[in-house]
DSSP file (Angstrom, degrees, kcal/mol; ACC not computed):
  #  RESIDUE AA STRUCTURE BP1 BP2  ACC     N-H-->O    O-->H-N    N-H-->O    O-->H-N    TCO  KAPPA ALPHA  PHI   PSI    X-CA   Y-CA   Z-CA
    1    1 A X              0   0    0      0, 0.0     2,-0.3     0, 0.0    85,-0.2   0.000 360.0 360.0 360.0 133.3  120.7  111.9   82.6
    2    2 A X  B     -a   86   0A   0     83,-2.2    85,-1.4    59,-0.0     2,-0.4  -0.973 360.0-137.9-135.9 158.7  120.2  115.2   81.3
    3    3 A X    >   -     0   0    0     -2,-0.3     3,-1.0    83,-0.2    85,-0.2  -0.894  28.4-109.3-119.5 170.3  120.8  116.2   77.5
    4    4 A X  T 3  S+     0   0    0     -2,-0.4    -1,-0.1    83,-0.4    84,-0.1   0.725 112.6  52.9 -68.3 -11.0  122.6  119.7   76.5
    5    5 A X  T 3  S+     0   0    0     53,-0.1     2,-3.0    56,-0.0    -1,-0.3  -0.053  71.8 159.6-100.4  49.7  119.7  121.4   75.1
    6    6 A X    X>  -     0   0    0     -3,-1.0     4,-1.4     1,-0.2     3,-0.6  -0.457  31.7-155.7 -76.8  85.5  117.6  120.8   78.1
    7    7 A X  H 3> S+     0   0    0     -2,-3.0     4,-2.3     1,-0.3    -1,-0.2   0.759  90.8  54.1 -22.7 -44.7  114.5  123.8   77.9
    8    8 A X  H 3> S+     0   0    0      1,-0.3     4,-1.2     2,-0.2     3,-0.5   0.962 107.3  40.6 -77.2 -49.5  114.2  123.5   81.9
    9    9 A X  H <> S+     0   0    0     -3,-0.6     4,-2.8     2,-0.2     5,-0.4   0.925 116.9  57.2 -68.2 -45.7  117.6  124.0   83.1
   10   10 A X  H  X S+     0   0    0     -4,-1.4     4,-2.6     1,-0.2    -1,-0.2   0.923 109.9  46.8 -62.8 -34.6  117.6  126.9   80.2
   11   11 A X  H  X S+     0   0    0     -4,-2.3     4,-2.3    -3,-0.5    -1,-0.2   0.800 109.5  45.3 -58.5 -46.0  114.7  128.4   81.8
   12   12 A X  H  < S+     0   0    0     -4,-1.2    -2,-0.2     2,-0.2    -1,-0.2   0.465 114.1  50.7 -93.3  -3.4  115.5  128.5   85.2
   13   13 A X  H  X S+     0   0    0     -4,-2.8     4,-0.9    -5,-0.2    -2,-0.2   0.929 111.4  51.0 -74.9 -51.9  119.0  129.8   84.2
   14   14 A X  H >< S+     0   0    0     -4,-2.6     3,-1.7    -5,-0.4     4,-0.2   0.912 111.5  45.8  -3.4 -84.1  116.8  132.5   82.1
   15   15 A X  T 3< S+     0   0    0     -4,-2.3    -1,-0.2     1,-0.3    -3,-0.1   0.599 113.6  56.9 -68.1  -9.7  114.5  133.4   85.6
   16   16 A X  T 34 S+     0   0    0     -5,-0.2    -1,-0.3     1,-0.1    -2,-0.2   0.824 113.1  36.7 -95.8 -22.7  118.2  133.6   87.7
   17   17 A X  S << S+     0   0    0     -3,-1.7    -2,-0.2    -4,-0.9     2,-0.2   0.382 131.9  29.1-118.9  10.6  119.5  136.0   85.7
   18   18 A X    >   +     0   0    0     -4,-0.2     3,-0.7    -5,-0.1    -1,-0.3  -0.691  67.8 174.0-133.6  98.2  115.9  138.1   85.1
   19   19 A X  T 3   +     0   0    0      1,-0.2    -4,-0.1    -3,-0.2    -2,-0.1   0.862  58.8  78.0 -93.9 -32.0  114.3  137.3   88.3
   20   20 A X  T 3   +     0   0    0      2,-0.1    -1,-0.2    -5,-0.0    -5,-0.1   0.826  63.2 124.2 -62.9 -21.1  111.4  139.6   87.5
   21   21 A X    <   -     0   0    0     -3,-0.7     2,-0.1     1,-0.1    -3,-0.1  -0.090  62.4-110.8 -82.3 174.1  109.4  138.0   85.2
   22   22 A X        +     0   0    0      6,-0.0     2,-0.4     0, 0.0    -1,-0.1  -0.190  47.8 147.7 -58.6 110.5  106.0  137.2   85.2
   23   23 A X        -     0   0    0     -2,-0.1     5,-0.2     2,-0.0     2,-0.1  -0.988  54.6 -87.1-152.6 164.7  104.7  133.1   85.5
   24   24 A X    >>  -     0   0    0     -2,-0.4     3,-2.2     1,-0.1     4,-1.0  -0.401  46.8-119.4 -30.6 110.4  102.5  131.1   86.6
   25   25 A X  H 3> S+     0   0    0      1,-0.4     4,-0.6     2,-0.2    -1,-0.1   0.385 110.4  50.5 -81.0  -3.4  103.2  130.2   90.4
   26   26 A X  H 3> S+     0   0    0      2,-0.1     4,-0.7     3,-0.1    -1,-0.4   0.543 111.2  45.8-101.2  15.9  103.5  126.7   90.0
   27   27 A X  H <> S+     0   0    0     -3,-2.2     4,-0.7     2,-0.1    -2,-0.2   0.679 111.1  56.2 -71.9 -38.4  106.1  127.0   87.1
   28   28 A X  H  X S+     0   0    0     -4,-1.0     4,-1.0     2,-0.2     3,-0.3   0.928 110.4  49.0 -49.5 -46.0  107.6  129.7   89.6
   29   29 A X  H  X S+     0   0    0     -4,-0.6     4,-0.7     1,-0.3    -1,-0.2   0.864 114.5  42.0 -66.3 -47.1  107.7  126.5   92.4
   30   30 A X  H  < S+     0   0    0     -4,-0.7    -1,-0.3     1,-0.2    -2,-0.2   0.663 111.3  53.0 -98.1  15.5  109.2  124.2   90.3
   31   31 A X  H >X S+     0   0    0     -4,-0.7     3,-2.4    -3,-0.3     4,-1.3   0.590  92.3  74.5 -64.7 -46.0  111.6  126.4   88.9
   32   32 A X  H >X S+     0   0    0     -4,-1.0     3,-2.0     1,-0.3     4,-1.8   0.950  94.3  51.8 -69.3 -46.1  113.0  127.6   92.3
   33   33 A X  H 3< S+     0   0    0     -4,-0.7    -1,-0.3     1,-0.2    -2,-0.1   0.616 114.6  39.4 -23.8 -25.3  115.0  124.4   93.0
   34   34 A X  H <> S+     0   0    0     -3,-2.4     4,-0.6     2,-0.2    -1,-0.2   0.342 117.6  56.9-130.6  -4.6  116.8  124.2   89.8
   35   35 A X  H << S+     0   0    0     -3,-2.0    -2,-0.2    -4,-1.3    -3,-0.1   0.768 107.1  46.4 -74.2 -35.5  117.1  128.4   90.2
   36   36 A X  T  X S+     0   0    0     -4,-1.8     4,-0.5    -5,-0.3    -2,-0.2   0.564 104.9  56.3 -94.9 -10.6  118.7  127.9   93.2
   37   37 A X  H  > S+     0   0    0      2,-0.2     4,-1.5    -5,-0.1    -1,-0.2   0.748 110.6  62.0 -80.5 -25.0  121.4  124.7   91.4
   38   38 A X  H  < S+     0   0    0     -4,-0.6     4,-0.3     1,-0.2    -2,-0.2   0.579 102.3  40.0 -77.0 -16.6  121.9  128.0   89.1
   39   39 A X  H  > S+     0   0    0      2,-0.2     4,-2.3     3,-0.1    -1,-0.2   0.590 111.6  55.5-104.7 -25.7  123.2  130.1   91.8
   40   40 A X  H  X S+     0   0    0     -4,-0.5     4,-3.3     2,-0.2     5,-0.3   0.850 104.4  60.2 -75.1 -22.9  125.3  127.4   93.4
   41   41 A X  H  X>S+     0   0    0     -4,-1.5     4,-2.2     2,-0.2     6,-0.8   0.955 104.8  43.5 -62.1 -50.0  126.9  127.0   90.1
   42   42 A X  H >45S+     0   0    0     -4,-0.3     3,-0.7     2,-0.2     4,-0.2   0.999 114.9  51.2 -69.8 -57.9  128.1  130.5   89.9
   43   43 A X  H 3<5S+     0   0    0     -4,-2.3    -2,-0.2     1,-0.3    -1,-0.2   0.853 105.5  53.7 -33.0 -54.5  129.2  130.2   93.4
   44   44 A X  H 3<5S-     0   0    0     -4,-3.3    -1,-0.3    -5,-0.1    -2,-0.2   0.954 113.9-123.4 -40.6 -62.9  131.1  127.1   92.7
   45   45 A X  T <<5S+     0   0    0     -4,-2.2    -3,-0.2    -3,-0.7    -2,-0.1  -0.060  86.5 113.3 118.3 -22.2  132.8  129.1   89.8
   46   46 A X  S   <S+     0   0    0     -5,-0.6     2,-0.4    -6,-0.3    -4,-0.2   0.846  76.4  45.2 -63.9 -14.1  131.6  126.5   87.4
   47   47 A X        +     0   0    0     -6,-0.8     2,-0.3    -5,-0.1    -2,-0.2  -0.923  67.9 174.8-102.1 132.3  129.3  129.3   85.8
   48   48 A X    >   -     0   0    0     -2,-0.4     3,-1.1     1,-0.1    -6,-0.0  -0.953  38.6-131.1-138.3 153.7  130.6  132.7   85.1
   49   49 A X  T 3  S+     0   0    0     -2,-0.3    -1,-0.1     1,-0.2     4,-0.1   0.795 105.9  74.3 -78.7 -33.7  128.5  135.8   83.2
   50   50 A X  T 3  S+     0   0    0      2,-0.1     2,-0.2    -3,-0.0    -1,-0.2   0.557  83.7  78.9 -63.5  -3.7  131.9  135.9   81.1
   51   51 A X  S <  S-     0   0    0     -3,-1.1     2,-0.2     1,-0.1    -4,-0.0  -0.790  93.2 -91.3-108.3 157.0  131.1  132.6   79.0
   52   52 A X    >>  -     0   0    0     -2,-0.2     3,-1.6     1,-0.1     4,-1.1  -0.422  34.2-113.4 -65.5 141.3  128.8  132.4   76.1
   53   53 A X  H 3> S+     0   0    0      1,-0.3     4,-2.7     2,-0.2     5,-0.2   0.738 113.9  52.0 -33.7 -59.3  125.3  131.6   76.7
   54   54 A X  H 3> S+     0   0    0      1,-0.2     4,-1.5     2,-0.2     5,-0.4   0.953 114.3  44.5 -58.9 -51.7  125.3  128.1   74.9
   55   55 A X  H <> S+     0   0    0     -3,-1.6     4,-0.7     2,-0.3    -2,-0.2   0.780 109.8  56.2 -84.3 -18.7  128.4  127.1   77.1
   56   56 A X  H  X S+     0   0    0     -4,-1.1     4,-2.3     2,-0.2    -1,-0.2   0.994 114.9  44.6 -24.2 -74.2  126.4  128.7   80.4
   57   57 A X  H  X S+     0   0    0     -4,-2.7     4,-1.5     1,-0.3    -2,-0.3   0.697 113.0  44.0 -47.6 -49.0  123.9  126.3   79.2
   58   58 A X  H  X S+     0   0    0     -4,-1.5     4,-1.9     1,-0.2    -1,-0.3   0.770 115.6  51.7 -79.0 -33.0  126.1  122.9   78.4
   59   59 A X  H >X S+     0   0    0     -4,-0.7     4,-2.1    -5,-0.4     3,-0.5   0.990 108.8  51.6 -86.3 -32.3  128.0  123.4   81.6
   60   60 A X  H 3X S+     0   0    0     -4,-2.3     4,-3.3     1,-0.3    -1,-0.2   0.745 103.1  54.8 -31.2 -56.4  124.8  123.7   83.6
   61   61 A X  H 3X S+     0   0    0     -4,-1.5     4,-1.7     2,-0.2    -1,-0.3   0.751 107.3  49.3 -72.3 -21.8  123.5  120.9   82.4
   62   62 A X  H <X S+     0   0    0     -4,-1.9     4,-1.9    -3,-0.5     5,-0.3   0.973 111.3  51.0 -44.7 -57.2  126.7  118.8   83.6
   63   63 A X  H  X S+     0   0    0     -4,-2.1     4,-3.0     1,-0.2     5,-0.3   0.952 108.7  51.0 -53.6 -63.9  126.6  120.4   87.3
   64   64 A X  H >< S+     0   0    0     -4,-3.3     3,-0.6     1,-0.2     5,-0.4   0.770 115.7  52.1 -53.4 -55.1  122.6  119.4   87.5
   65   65 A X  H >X S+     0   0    0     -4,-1.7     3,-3.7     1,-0.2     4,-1.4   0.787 103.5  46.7  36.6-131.7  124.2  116.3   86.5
   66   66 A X  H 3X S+     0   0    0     -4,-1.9     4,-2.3     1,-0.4    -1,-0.2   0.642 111.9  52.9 -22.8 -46.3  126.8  115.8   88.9
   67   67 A X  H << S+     0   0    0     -4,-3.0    -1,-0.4    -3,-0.6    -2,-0.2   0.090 101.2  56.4-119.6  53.9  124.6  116.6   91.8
   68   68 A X  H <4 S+     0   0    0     -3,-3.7    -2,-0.2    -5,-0.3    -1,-0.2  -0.011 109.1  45.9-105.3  -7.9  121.8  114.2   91.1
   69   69 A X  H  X S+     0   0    0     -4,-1.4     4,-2.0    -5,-0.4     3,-0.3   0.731 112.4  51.6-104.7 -15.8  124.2  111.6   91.1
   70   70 A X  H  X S+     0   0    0     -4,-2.3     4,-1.0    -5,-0.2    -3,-0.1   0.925 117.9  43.1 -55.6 -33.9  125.8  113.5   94.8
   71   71 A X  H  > S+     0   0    0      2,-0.2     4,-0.6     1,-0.2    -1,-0.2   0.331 113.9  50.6 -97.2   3.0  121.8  113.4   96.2
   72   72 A X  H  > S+     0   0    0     -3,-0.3     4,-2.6     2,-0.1    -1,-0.2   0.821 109.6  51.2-101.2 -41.6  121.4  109.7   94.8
   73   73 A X  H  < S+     0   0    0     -4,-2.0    -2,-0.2     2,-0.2    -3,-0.1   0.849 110.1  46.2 -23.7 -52.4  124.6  108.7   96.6
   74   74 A X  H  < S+     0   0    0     -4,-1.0    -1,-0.2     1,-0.2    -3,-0.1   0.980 117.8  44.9 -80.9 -38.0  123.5  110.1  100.0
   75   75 A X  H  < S+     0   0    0     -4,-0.6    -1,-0.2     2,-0.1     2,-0.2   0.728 106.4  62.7 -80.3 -23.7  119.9  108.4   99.7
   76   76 A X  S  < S-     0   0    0     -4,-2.6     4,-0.0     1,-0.1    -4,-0.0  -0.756  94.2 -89.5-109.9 167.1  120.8  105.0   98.5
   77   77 A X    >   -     0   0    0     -2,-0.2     3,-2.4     1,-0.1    -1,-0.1  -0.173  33.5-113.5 -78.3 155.8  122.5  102.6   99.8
   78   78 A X  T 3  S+     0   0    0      1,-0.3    -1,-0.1    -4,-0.1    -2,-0.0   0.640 108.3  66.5 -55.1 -29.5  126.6  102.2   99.3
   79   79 A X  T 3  S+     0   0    0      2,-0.1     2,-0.5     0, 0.0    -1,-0.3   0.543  84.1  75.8 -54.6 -16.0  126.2   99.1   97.4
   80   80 A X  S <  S-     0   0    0     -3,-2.4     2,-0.3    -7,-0.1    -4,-0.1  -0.837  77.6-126.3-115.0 137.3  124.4  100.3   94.1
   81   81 A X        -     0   0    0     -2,-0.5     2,-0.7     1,-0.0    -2,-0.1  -0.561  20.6-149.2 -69.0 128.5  126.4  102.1   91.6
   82   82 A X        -     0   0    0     -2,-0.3     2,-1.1     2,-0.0    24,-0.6  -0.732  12.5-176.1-135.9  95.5  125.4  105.7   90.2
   83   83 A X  E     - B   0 105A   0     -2,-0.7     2,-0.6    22,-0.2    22,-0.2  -0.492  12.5-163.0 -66.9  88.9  126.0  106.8   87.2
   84   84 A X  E     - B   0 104A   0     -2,-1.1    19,-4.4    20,-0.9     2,-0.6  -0.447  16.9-176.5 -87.0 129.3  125.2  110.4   85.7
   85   85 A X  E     - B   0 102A   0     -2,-0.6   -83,-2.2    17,-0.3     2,-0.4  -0.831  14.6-153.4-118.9 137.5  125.2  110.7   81.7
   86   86 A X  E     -aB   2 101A   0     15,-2.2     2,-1.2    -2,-0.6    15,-0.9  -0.847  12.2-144.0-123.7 103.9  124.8  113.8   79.6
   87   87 A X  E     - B   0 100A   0    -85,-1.4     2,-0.5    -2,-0.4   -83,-0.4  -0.527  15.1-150.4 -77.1 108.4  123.4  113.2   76.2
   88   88 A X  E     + B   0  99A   0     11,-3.0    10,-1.7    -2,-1.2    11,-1.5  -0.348  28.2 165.6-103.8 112.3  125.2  115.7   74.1
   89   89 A X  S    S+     0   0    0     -2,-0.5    -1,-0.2     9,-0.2     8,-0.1   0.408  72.6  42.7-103.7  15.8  122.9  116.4   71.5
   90   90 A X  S    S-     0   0    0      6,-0.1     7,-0.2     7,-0.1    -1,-0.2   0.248 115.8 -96.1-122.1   7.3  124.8  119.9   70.1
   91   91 A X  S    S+     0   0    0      5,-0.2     6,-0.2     8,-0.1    -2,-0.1   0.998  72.0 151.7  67.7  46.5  128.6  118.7   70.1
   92   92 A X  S    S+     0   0    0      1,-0.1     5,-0.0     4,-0.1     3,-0.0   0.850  81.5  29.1 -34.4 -65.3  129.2  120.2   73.5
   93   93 A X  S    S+     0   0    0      6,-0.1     2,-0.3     3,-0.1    -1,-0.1   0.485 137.3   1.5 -76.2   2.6  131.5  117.7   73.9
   94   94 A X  S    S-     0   0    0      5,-0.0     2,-0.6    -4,-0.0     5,-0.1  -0.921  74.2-109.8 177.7 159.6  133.1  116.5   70.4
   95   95 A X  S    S+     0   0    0     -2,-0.3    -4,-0.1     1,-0.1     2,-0.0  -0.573 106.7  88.7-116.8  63.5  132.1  118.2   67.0
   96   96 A X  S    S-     0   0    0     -2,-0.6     3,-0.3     3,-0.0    -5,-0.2  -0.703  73.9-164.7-126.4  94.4  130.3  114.6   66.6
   97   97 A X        +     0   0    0     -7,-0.2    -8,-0.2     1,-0.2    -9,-0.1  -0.072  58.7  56.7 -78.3-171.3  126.8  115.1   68.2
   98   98 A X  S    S+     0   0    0    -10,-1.7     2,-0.2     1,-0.2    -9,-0.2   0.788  83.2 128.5  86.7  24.4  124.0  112.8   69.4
   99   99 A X  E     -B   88   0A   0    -11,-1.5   -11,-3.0    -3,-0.3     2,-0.4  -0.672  52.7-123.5-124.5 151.0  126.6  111.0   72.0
  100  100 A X  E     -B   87   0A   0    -13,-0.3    25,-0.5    -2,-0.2     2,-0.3  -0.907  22.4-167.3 -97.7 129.5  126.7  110.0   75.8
  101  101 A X  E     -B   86   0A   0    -15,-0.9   -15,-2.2    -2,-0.4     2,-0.8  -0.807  24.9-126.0-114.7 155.8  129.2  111.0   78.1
  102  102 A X  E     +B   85   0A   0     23,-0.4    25,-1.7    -2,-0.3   -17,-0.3  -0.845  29.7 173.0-101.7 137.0  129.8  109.9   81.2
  103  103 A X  E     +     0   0A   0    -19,-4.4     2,-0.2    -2,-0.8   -18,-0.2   0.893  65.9   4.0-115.1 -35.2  129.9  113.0   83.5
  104  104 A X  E     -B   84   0A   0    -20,-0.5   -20,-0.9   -22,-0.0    -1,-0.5  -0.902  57.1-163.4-162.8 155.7  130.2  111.3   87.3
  105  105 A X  E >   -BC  83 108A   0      3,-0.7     3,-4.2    -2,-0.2   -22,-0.2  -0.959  69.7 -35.4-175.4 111.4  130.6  107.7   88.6
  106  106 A X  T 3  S-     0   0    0    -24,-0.6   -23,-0.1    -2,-0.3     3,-0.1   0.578 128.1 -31.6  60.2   7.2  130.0  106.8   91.9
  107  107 A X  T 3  S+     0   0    0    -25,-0.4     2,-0.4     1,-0.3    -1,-0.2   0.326 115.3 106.3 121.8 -24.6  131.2  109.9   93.7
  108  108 A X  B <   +C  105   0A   0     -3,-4.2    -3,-0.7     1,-0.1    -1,-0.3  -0.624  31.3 166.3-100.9 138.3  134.1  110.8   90.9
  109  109 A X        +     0   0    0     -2,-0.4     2,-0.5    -5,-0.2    -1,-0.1   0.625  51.2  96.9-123.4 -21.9  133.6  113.8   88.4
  110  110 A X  S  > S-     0   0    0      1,-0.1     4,-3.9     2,-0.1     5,-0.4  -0.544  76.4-134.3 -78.7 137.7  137.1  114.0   87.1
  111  111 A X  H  > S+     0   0    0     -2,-0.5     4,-3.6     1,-0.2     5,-0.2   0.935 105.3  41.7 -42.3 -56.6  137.4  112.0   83.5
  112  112 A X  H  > S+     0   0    0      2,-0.2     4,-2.6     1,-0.2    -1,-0.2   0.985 113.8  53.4 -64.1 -48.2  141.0  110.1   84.5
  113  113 A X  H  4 S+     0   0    0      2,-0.2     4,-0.5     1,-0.2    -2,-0.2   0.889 113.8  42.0 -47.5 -49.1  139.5  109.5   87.9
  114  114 A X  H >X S+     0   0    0     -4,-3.9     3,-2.9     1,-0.2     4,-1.1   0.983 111.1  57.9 -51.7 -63.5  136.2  107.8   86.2
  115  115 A X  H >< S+     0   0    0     -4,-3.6     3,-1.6    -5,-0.4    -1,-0.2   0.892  99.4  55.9 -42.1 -42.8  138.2  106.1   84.0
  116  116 A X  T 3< S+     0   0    0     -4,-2.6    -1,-0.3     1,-0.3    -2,-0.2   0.759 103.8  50.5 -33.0 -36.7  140.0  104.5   86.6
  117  117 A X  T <4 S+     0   0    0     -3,-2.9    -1,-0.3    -4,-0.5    -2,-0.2   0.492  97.7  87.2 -98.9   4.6  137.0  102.9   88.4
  118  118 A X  S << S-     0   0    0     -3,-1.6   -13,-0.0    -4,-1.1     0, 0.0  -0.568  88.6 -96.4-103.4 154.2  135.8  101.4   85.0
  119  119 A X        -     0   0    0     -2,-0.2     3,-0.2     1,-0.1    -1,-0.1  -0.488  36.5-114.0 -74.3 158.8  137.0   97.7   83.3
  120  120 A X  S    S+     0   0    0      1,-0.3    -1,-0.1    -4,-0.1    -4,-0.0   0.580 116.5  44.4 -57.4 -26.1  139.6   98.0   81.0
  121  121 A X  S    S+     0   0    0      2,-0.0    -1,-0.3     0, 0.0    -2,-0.0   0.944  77.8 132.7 -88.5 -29.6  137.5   96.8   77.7
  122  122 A X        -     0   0    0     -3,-0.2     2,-0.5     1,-0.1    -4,-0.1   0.444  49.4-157.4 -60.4 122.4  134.7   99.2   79.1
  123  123 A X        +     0   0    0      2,-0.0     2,-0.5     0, 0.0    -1,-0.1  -0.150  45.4 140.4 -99.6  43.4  133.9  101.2   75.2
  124  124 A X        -     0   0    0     -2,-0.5     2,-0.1    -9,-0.1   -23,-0.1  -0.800  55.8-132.1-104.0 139.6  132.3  104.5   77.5
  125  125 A X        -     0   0    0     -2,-0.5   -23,-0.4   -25,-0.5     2,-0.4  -0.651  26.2-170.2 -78.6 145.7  133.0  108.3   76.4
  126  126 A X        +     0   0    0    -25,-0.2     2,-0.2    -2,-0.1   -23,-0.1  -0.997  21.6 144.0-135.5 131.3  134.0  109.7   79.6
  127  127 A X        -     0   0    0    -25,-1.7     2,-0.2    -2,-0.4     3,-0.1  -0.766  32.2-154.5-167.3 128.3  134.2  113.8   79.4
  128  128 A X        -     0   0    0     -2,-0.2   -69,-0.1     1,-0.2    -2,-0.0  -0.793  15.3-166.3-122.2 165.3  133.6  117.1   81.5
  129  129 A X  S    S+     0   0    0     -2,-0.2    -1,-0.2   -71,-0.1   -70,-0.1   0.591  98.0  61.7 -98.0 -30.4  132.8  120.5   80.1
  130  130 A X              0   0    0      1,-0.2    -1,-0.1   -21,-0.1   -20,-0.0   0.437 360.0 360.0-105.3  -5.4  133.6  121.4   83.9
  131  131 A X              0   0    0    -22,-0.1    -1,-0.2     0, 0.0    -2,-0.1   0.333 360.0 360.0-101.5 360.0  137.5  120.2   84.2
């Protein structure tokens, strides 16, 4: 679960697109992991320098998302369910803020696909910034 103003993710987007400055070398260390989800992103296409900063930022936080529930998958076992939520605390996702979305389930990142795997009464917002 991550929510869409999330400082760290903003930070290490920040230090990918100014690599020079100056920090502390263990802020540098744990920074470089979540520098380096900032650079797959752009590969991926799901970040581009042609969107505005705040939607850089919202879509960022989805992807980290989305693969922390791929790296929980591969380490636990096939029986347990994994769920990734983004608590959208600016209206990324609806011009109602303060809400949870559900961003990936189980291996599925597209909205209809989630919806699918969910019961029929289930009352969860299901929604990507990234589809």
């Amino acid at each position: 679960m991550r929510h869409t103003s999330c400082e760290v993710l903003e930070d290490a987007y920040e230090r990918w697109i100014a690599p020079g400055s100056e920090s502390p070398a263990g802020l540098e260390l744990r920074l470089d992991p979540l520098r380096s989800l900032v650079e797959a992103g752009f590969e991926e296409g799901v970040l581009t320098e042609s969107l505005p900063l705040q939607t850089v930022q919202h879509r960022l936080v989805e992807y980290n998302v989305r693969q922390q529930v791929r790296v929980l998958q591969q380490e636990l076992p096939s029986t347990v369910t994994v769920a990734g939520y983004v608590h959208d605390q600016d209206g990324a996702y609806s011009s109602f803020p303060d809400r949870w979305y559900l961003v990936a389930f189980d291996g599925a990142a597209d909205p209809t696909a989630i919806r699918a795997r969910l019961p029929d009464d289930a009352s969860i917002r299901v929604a990507s910034l990234l589809t």
